[in-house]
KOLKOLVEX-774620 format. One record per residue (C-alpha): residue in three letters; z, y, x. Coordinates in steps of 0.1 Angstrom, whole numbers, padded with zeros to 4 digits, always signed. Layout:
AlaZYX...
//
This chain:
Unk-0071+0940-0069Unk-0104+0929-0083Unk-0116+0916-0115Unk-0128+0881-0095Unk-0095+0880-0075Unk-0078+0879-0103Unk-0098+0849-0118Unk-0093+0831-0087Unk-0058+0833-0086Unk-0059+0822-0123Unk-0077+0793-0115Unk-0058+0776-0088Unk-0026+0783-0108Unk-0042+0765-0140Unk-0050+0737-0116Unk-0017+0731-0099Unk-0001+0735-0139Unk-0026+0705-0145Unk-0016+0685-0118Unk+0021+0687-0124Unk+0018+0676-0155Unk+0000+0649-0148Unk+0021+0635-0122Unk+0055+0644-0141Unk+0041+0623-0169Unk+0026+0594-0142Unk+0064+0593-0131Unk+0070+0591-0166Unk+0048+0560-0173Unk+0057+0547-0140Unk+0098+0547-0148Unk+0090+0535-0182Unk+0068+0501-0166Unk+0097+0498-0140Unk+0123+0503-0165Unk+0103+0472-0189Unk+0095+0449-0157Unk+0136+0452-0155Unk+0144+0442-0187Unk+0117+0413-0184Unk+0143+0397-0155Unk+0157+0365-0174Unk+0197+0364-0180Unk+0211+0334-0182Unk+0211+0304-0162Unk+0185+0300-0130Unk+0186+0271-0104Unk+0183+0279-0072Unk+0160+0268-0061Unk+0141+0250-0086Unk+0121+0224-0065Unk+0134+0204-0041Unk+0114+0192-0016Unk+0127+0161+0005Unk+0096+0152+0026Unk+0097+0115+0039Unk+0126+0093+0026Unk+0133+0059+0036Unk+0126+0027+0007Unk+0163+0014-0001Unk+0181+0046+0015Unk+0202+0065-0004Unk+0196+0102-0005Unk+0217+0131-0012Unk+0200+0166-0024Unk+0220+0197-0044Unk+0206+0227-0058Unk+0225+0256-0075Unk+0232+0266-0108Unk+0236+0302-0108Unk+0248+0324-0138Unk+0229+0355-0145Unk+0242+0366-0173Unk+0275+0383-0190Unk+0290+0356-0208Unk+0302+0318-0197Unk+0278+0290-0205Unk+0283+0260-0209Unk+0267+0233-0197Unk+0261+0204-0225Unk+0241+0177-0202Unk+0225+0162-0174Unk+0191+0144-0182Unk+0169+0121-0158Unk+0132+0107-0155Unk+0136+0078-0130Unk+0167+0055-0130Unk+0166+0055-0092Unk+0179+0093-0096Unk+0215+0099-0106Unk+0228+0137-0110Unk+0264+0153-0118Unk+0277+0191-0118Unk+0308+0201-0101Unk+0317+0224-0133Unk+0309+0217-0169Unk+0311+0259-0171Unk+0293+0289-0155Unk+0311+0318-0157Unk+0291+0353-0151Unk+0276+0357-0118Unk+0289+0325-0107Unk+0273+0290-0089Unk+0279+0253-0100Unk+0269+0232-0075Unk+0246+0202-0091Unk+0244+0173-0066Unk+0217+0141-0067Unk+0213+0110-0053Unk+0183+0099-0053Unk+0179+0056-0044Unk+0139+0048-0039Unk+0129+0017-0044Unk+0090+0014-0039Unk+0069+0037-0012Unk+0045+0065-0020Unk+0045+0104-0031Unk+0070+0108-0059Unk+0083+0132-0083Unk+0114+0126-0103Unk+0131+0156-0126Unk+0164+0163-0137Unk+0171+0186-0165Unk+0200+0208-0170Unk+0211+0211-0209Unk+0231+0238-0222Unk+0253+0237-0248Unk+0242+0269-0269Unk+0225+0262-0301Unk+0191+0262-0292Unk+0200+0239-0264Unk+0180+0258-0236Unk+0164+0233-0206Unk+0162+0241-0167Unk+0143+0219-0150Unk+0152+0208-0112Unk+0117+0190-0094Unk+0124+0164-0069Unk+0095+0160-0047Unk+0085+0136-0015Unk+0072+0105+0001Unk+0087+0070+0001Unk+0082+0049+0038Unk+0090+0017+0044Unk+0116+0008+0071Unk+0083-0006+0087Unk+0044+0007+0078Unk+0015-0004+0086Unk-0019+0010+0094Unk-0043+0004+0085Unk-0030-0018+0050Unk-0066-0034+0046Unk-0087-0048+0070Unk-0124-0055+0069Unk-0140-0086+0092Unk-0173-0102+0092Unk-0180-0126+0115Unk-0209-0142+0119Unk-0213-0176+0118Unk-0250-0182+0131Unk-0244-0161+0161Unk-0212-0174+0169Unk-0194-0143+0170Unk-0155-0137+0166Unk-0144-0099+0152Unk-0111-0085+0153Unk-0092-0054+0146Unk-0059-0037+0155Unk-0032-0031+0134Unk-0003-0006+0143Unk+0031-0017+0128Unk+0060+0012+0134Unk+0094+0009+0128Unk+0107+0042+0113Unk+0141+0032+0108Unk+0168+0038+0134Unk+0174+0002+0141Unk+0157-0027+0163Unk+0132-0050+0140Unk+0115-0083+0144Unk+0080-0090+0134Unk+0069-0126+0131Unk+0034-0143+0124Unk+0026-0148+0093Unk+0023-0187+0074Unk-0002-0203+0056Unk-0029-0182+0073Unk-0064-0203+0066Unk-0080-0223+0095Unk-0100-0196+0118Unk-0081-0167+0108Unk-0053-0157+0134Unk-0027-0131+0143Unk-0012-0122+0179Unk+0014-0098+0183Unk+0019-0090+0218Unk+0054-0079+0214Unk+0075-0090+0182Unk+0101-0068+0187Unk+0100-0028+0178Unk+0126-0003+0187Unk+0137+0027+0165Unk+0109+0050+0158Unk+0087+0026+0180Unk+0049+0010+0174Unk+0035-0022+0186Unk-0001-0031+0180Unk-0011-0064+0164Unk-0043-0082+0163Unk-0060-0097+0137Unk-0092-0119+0143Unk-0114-0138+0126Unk-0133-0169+0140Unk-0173-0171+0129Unk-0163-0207+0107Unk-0153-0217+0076Unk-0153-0187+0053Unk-0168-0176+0023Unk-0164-0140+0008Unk-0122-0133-0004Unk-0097-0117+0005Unk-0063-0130+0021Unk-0031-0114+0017Unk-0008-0116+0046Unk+0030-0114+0048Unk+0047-0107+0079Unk+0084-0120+0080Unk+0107-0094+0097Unk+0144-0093+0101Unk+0149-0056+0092Unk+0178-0055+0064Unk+0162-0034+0042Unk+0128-0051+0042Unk+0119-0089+0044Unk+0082-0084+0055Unk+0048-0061+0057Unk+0018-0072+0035Unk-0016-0069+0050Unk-0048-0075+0033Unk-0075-0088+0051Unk-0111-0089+0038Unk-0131-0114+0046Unk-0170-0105+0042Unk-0188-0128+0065Unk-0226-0123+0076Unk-0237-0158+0066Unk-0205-0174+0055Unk-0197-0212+0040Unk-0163-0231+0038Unk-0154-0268+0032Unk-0143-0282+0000Unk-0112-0297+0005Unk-0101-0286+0039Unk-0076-0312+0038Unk-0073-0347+0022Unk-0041-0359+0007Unk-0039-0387-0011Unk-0006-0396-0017Unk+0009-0428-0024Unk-0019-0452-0037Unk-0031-0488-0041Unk-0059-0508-0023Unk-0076-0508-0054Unk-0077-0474-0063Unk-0093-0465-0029Unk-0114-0491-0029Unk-0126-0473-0068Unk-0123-0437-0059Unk-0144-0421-0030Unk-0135-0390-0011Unk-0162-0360-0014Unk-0168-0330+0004Unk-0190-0298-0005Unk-0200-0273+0019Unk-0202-0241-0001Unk-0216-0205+0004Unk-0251-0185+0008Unk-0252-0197+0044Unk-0253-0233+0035Unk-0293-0234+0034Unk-0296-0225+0067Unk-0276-0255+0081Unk-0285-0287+0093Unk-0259-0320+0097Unk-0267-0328+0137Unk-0235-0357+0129Unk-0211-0369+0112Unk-0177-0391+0124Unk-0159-0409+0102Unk-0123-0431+0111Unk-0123-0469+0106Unk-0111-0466+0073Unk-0139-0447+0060Unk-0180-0452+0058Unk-0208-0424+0048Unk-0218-0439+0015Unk-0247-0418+0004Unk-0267-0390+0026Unk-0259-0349+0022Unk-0276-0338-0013Unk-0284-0300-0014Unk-0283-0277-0042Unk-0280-0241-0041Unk-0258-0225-0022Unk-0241-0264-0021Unk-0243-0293+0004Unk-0225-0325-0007Unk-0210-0357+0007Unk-0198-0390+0000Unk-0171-0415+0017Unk-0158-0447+0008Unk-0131-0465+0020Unk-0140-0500+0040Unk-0119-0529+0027Unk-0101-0535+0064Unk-0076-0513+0060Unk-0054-0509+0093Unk-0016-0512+0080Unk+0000-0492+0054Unk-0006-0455+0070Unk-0038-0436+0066Unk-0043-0411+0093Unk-0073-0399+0109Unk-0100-0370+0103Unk-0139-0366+0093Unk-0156-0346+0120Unk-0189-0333+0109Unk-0213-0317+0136Unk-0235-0286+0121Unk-0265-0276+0135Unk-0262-0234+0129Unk-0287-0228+0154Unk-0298-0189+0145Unk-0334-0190+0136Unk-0364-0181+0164Unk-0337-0191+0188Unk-0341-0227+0213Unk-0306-0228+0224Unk-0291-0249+0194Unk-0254-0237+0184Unk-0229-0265+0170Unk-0201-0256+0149Unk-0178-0283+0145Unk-0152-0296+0112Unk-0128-0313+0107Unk-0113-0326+0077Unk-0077-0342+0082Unk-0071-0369+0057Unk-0035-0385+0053Unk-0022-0411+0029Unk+0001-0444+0019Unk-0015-0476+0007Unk+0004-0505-0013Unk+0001-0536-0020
//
C-alpha cells in the first residue's frame, strides 16, 4: 500500500472520530436541554383551562361556567379560598382538597347586570404558607333581551327647504320569548316614531322609523325610551341628534297658567321668543291671537332672538281659558319666488277667578 493511501485512509478515519464526537456530545447537550425544559414543567395546582370564554350572554340571565382544578403534583393541597372581582360572579369548589393527580371541579355563576364586553376573575387560594394564587378569566359580551342599531341617530332637517329626514332603526329580540315595543312619550312636537309592527318574535327584527319634521328645532339631543313588555327589560333607549340646517324653536311651546285672578292677567303678559341661528332669516307673514288675547307690541329682533308680546283683553269669556296663538312664518329660502309658510302654534290653557 502506498505512503498517500495510507494518509487517505487516515484522514477519513480522523474525520468520522470528529464527527462522532460531536454528535455524541450534541445528544449530550440535547438530553441535558430536554432533561431542564422537564424539570421547568410546574407541579402543583393548574386550572384547566385557565380562560373561559362565554361569548354572548344575556343581561339578567344567569349563567353557569366550571373549569378544573387539576393536581400536578405529589402531595394533597389544600385549597384555603375562593376570591372574586365583580359581585355579579359567585364561585364554589366541589372539594376543599386535591389529592395527587386528581380534579376538583370549580363551578361559577355568573348574573350580568349591564351590557358590553366584560371580564370578571376568580382566584383560587391555597392554603400553603406562601398562599399561592391561580387565576380563572371570565370573558364575554352582555346583550340585552332587545338591542338596538344603530343607538344614536343623526337628523337634520331643513327648515328653509321644507324637508323632513328620517332613518331606520333595527330593534331584535334575542331572547327566546315574544316582546312588545311601544312608541315612546314625551317625544317633542315634529319629532315622530312609527313602528310598523310592535310585536317581535324570538330571535326576530322589526325596523322602526324615526323622522324628523323641518320645524321647531334648535341643536340637542333627545333621548328616547321605548316601553316593552319583555320581563327582563322595561325599555330600549335611543338617542337621537338633532343638528338642523337652519334650525329655531319657540319659547314656551305651551302656555299654562294655572289657577289665577282677573287681575293678575290683566298685570302679567304672555311672551314668546323665537330662538336659534335661523331666526334672521324669517319673516312674521301673521299672527292669530284668541279673543282673550291682543298683540301688544310688534316682534323685536336681537341676535339669534325674535320676541313677542300678548296681553290679555278685559272681556274675558267665562272662567276657562282655552284657545292657541297661531303665528304664520314667512321661511321662504332665499333667490326663490315661491314663498314657503311654516306654521305655530302655541296652546295656552288656564282658570280665572273672581
Amino acid at each position: 500500500m502506498s505512503f498517500q493511501r495510507v494518509l487517505f485512509l487516515m484522514s477519513i478515519s480522523s474525520i468520522a472520530l470528529v464527527a462522532a464526537v460531536y454528535v455524541t456530545s450534541r445528544k449530550v447537550a440535547v438530553s441535558s436541554e430536554i432533561g431542564r425544559e422537564e424539570q421547568t414543567v410546574p407541579l402543583g395546582l393548574k386550572l384547566e383551562p385557565q380562560i373561559l370564554d362565554l361569548g354572548s350572554v344575556m343581561m339578567h340571565r344567569e349563567i353557569q361556567f366550571t373549569t378544573q382544578i387539576h393536581n400536578y403534583g405529589q402531595e394533597p393541597i389544600n385549597l384555603a379560598k375562593l376570591e372574586k372581582s365583580c359581585g355579579c360572579t359567585s364561585a364554589s369548589v366541589t372539594k376543599d382538597t386535591c389529592q395527587p393527580g386528581e380534579n376538583v371541579e370549580l363551578k361559577g355563576t355568573l348574573y350580568p347586570r349591564k351590557p358590553g364586553r366584560f371580564r370578571h376573575l376568580v382566584k383560587v387560594i391555597e392554603a400553603a404558607q406562601d398562599s399561592p394564587q391561580h387565576v380563572l378569566e371570565v370573558i364575554g359580551e352582555v346583550i340585552t333581551s332587545i338591542s338596538v342599531t344603530p343607538e344614536s341617530v343623526l337628523l337634520s332637517p331643513s327648515v328653509f327647504e321644507n324637508k323632513a329626514v328620517e332613518q331606520v332603526i333595527i330593534f331584535k329580540n334575542n331572547s327566546d320569548e315574544r316582546a312588545v315595543v311601544r312608541e315612546p312619550m314625551g317625544m317633542p312636537e315634529g319629532l315622530s316614531v312609527r313602528i310598523p309592527k310592535g310585536e317581535i318574535g324570538p330571535k326576530q327584527e322589526t325596523n322602526v322609523v324615526i323622522r324628523a319634521e323641518p320645524r321647531f328645532f334648535l341643536e340637542t339631543n333627545v333621548n328616547l325610551s321605548f316601553p316593552t313588555n319583555h320581563p327582563t327589560q322595561d325599555n330600549v333607549a335611543v338617542t337621537v341628534r338633532l343638528r338642523p340646517e337652519n334650525g329655531f324653536s319657540i319659547v314656551p311651546s305651551k302656555i299654562r297658567l294655572g289657577v289665577v285672578s282677573k287681575t293678575e292677567l290683566e298685570t302679567s303678559p304672555v311672551r314668546l321668543s323665537l330662538i336659534g341661528p335661523g331666526v334672521k332669516d324669517l319673516q312674521v307673514a301673521q299672527i292669530i291671537t284668541p279673543p282673550f288675547l291682543r298683540l301688544s307690541k310688534q316682534s323685536t329682533r336681537r341676535v339669534d332672538c325674535m320676541e313677542m308680546e300678548f296681553v290679555f283683553t278685559k272681556t274675558l269669556q267665562g272662567i276657562s281659558i282655552q284657545g292657541s296663538i297661531r303665528i304664520d312664518l314667512d321661511v321662504t329660502p332665499r333667490g326663490q319666488t315661491k314663498k314657503g309658510i311654516v306654521t305655530l302654534n302655541v296652546p295656552i290653557s288656564g282658570l280665572v277667578h273672581d
